[in-house]
N, C-alpha and C positions, 0 to 999 in steps of 0.2 A: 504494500500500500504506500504508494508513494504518499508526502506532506504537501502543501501549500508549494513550501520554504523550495522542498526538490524541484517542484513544474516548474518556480520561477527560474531558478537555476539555470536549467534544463532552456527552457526557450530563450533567454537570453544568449546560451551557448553555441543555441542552434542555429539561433536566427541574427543575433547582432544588435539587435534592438530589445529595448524593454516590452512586453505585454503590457496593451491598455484594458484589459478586461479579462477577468475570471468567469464562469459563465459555470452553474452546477446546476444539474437538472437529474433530478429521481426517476428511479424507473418505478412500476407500481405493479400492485399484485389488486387481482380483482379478485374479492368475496364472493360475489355472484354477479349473474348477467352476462353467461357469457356466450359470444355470436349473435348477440342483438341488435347492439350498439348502431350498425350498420341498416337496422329498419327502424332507426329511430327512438328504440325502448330504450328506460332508464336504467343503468349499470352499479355496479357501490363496487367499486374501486377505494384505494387510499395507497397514497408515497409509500414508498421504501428508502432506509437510508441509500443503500446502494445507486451508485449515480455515474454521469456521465461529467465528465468537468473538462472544457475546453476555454485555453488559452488565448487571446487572438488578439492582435495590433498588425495596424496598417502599414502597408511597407512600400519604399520606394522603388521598387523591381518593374511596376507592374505586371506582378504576378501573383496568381491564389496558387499558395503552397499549404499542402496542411501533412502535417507530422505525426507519428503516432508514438505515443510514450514507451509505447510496444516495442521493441525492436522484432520483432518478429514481420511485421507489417513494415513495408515500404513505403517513403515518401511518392506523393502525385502533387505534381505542378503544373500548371497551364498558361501562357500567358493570357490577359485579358485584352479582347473581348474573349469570352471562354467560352465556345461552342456546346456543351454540355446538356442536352435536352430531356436526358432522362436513361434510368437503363432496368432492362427486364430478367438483369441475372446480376443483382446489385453486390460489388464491394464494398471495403468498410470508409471509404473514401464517397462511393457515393450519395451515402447516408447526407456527409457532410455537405454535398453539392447540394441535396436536396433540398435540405434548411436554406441555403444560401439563396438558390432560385427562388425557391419561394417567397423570399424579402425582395428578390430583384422584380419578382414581376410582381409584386406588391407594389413596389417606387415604380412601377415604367420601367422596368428592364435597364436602369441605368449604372451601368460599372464604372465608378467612379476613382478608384483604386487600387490598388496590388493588398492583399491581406496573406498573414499568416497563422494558422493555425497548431496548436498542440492539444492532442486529446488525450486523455487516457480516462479511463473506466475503470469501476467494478461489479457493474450489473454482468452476469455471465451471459456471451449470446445466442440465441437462440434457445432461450431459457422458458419462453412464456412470461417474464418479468418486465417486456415492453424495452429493452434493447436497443432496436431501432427505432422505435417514437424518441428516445431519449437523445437518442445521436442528430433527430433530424431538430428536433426542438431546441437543443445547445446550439447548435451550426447558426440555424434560424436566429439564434438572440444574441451571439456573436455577434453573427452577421448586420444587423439591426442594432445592435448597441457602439457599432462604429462610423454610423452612417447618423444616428443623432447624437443629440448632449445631454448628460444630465438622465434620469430614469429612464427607461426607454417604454417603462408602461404606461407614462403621462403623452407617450406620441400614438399608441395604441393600445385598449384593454385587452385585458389578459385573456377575456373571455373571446373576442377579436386575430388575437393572435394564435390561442391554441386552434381557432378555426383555419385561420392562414396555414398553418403546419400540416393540420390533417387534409386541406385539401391539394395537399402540395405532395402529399405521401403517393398518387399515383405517380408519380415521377419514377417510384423505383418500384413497379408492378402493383401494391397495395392497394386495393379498393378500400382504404379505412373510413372506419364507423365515425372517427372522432373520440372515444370514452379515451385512450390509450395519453395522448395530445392533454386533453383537458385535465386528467387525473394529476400527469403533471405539471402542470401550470397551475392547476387553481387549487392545491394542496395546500390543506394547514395543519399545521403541526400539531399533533393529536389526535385529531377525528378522520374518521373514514370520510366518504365525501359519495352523495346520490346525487347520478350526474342524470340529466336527462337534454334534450335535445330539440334546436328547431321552436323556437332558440334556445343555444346551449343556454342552462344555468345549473346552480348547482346548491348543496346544502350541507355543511358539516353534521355528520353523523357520526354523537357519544356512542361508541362502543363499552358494552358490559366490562367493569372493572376485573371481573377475574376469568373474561374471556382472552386468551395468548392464541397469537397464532404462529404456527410454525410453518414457515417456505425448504421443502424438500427439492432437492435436483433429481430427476429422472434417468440422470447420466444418458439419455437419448438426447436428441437436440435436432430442430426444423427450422429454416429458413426460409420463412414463409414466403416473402420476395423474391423467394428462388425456384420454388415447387406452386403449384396451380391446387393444392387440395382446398387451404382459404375463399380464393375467389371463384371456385368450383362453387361453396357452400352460399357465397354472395349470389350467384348467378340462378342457382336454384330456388332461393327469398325471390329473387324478384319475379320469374317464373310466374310460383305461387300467386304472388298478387296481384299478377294479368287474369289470371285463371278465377280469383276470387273477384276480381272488378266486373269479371263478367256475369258472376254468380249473383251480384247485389245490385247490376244496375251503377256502377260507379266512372261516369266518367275522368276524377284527378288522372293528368300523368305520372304524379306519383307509381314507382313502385318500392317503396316503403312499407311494411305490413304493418308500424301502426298507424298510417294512414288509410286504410283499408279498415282496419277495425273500428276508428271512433268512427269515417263516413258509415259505415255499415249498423254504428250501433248495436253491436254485437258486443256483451259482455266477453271475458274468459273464457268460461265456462261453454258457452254457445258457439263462440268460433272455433271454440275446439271440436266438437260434435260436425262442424261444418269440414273443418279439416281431417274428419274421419274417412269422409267420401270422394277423395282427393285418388288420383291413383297411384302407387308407391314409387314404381322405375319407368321411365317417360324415353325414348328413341327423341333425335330430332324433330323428326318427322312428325311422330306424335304429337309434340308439342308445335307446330305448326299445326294438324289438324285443331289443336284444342283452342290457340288463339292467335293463328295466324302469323306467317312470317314477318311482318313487318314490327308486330309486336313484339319478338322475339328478337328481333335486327334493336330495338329499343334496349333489350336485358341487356345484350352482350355489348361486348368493349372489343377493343385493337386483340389484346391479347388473349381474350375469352372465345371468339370465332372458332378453335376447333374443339372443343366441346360437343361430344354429338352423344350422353348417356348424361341424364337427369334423374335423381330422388326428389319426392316432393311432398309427400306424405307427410312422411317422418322427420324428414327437417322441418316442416311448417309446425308441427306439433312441438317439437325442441321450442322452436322460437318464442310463439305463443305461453307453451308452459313456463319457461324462464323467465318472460316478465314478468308473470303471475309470480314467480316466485320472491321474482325482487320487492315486489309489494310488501312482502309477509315477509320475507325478511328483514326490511326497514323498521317492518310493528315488531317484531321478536328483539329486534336492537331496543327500541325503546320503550319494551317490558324486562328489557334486562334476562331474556327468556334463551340462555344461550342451549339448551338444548334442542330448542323450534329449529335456531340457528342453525346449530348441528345438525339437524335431520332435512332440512331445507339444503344446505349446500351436500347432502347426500344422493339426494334426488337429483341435483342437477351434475353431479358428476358423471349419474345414472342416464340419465336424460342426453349428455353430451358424449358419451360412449355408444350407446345405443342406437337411437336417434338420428345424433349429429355426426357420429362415428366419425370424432377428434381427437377420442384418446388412443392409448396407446398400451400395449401387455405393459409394461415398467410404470406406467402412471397408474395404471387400475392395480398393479401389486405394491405401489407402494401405501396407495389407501385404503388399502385390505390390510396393509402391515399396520401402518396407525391404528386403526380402527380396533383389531385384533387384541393392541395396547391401551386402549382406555381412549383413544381422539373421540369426541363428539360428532366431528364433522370430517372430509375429507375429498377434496375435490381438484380435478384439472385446473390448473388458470392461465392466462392467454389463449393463444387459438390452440392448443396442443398440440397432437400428433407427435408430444415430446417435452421436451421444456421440467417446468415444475407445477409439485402441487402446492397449494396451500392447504393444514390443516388446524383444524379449531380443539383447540384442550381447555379443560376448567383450568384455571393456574396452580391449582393444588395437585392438578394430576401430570402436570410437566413432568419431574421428576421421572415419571412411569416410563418415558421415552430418549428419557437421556444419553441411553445406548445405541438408539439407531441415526441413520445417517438423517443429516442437516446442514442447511444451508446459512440459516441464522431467525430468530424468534426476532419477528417482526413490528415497531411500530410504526404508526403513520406519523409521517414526515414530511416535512417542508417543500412545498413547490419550488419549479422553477428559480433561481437568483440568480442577480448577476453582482461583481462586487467591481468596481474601476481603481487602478490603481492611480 
């Protein structure tokens, strides 16, 4: 773990110049809500200490150079104007371009300087711990904290900005939801945080005092930026809600399913019974007869086109049931009801294997292993396929698991900062 004291070192040695900004940005672990976010349902995410921290001052090169603490990782320079439009099998470099576009085309695509970068981390990647939001989000306030004076959230709010990020994340293949962006940006230190969306806002949530949770590594690992199972599961949401708009009479272009449910005015409960009659495995074709090619030219994207085998069933049910459950999770928070807790984020581990078929033999054996020890709860977090789980113990029964493997007993932690030297 490097210090403060080492990065400055470090980039003065590298580069020649003093850094004018420290930039520390959390990754985050989501309680529940997960593969929602992205149809608009609300998530309960909260910080982790674990972060990304990038150094950055302008330089007179005219060039974006950016450094990785890593020696493992190679320096990438480009002169400016930087040609860099995006890329569909992303390096750890182009996380940081991403952030940076996305403030350029925020300003008018105006490159005004040479910049230097140094990052280093300790969120693991490809963890499900949000990773890469954190790389594109640092880059992002970097990049934007050298371009104005003075705080950089009195030139734009935070709520503003974490939006800028997420819709800047297709750059490096990600159809993201946003929860991932906002969890860290609008973190505070203590409470969980129920994010909901369109428009983002959000609200700190007291979590039970002798609810602990512990972040497990899976020792699998998925690069969702780099494999198509994630926007696979996006492409099938949206499917769905052409399929139900035509069921209810809904003209929005929306397809977001919870725009389909409040137009529909269909409780929970009811759309789910609707989603019963969905049909499970869908051909193209099929899906053309059910709502038309042109509709289905609307689901898909650049890089989603050869997709030609859909589920629909059972991911619509995932989706729908895990809002419901963020609900009742929120009430079991503030009953202080940490076993509801626990058996709610059991369901949706249940729900997200099943179902959404995200997890993984190593994620489902490691919350069999908890579980087995006294956890309450035990679930996938991020998009899986890999990554980590979080699990929920009374505080009194920590002890019970202090022999198996871990990552670190988690609090919620401070968003996004940036600190100016």
């Amino acid at each position: 773990m490097a210090t403060n004291e080492e990065l400055h070192d470090h980039f003065v040695k590298l580069y020649g110049i003093e850094p004018e900004v420290r930039i520390t940005c959390p990754g985050r672990v989501n309680l529940i809500g997960e593969h929602i976010d992205y149809h608009d349902y609300g998530v309960f995410p909260m910080a982790i200490d674990a972060s990304t921290v990038i150094l950055a001052a302008r330089n007179s090169t005219q060039n974006i150079v950016f450094s990785n603490f890593d020696p493992k990782y190679s320096n990438w320079e480009s002169p400016i104007p930087c040609p860099w439009t995006g890329s569909s099998s992303p390096k750890w470099f182009d996380y940081l371009l991403c952030g940076w576009k996305g403030i350029l085309d925020h300003e008018g695509n105006t490159e005004r300087f040479g910049m230097s970068f140094l990052l280093f981390g300790t969120i693991p990647p490809s963890s499900g711990l949000s990773s890469s939001s954190s790389l594109v989000c640092a880059s992002a306030l970097a990049t934007w904290s050298l371009i104005v004076q003075g705080d950089p959230f009195e030139h734009i709010s935070r709520e503003n900005f974490a939006h800028l990020c997420a819709k800047s994340e297709p750059l490096i293949g990600t159809l993201s939801g946003g929860m991932d962006q906002a969890a860290e940006v609008l973190a505070s230190e203590g409470t969980a945080l129920r994010i909901d969306f369109n428009p983002l806002r959000s609200k700190n949530i007291e979590l039970p005092e002798d609810a602990v949770f512990v972040v497990v590594h899976s020792n699998t690992e998925l690069n969702k930026g780099a494999t198509s199972h994630y926007n696979e599961r996006v492409i099938e949401g949206r499917i769905v809600a052409q399929i139900l708009k035509q069921k209810f009479s809904i003209s929005t272009p929306s397809f977001r399913l919870k725009d389909v449910q409040k137009l529909s005015g269909k409780t929970f409960e009811e759309i789910l019974k609707v989603v019963e009659t969905l049909p499970e495995e869908v051909n193209k074709e099929q899906v053309i007869d059910l709502i038309g090619n042109d509709k289905l030219e609307e689901c898909l994207t650049e890089n989603t086109r050869k997709f030609t085998e859909f589920k629909l069933r059972s991911r619509a049910r995932h989706v729908f049931s895990e809002a419901h459950r963020v609900e009742f999770f929120e009430k079991a928070c503030s009953e202080k009801d940490i076993r509801e807790m626990g058996r709610l984020m059991n369901e949706s581990h249940r729900s997200c294997a099943v179902d959404y078929e995200c997890s993984c033999r190593e994620l489902d054996d490691i919350c069999k292993l908890y579980l087995e020890h006294g956890a309450l709860g035990a679930r996938l977090t991020g998009a899986g396929w890999g990554g980590c789980a979080v699990v929920l113990m009374a505080a009194d029964d920590v002890e019970k698991v202090a022999e198996l493997p871990s990552l670190f007993v988690s609090k919620p932690a401070q968003g996004i900062r940036v600190h100016r030297f």
